[in-house]
N, C-alpha and C positions, 0 to 999 in steps of 0.2 A: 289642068285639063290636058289630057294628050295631041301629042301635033302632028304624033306620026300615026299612019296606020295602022302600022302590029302594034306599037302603045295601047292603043282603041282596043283593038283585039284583045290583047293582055290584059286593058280593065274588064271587060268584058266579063273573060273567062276566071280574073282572080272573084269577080261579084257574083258568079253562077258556083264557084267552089266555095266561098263562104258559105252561100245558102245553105251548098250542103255538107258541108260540113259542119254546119248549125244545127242542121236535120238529125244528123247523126247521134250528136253529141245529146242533143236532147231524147231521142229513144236511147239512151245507155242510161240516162236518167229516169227516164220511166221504167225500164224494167229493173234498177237498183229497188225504186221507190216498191214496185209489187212488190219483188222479194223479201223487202221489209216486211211489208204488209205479211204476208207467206207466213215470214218467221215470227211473226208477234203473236199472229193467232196462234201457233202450236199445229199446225198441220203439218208434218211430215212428208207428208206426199206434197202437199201444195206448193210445199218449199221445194223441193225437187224439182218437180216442175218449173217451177220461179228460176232456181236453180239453171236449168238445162236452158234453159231462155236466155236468160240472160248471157252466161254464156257465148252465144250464140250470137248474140249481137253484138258484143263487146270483141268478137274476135273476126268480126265483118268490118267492123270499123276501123280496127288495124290494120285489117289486110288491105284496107282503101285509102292507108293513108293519114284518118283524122287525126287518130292518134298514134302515140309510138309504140311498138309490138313489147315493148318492158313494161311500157305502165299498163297494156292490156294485159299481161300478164299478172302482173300486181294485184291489179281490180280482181279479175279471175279466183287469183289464189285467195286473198280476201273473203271475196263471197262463198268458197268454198269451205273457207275454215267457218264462217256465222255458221251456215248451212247446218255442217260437222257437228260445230258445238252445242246447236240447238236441239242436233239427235242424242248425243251424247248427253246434254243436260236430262230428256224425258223418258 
């Protein structure tokens, strides 16, 4: 337990950053999981869509920190090649 008072403060603030940083982490998960969804059915557009979204979030979340701006990057180029090759494959 903390004795000082910024100590207090510091747990405070590191237990309101996990939350959201849990928060985070979990909407990059869910819009991965759509995009699957997207690309299984075969829509094109839907994956686009999925696509531009995700995106979007994944690159929110590095700019705040959760995660590091390379592996948002990675994930990105990632979902962009499924995306690619699922046009490319139909």
């Amino acid at each position: 337990m903390a004795n000082h008072k910024s100590a207090e403060k510091r747990s405070r603030q590191a237990q309101a950053q996990r939350l959201r940083n849990r928060m985070n982490k979990s909407k990059i998960k869910t819009v991965v999981t759509k995009l699957d969804e997207a690309v299984a059915s075969g829509s094109a557009d839907a994956a686009q869509e999925a696509l531009k979204k995700a995106i979007s979030v994944v690159a929110k979340t590095a700019s705040k920190g959760t995660i590091h701006k390379k592996t948002a990057s990675r994930k990105i180029s990632r979902l962009t090649k499924r995306v690619n090759a699922m046009n490319t494959a139909a």
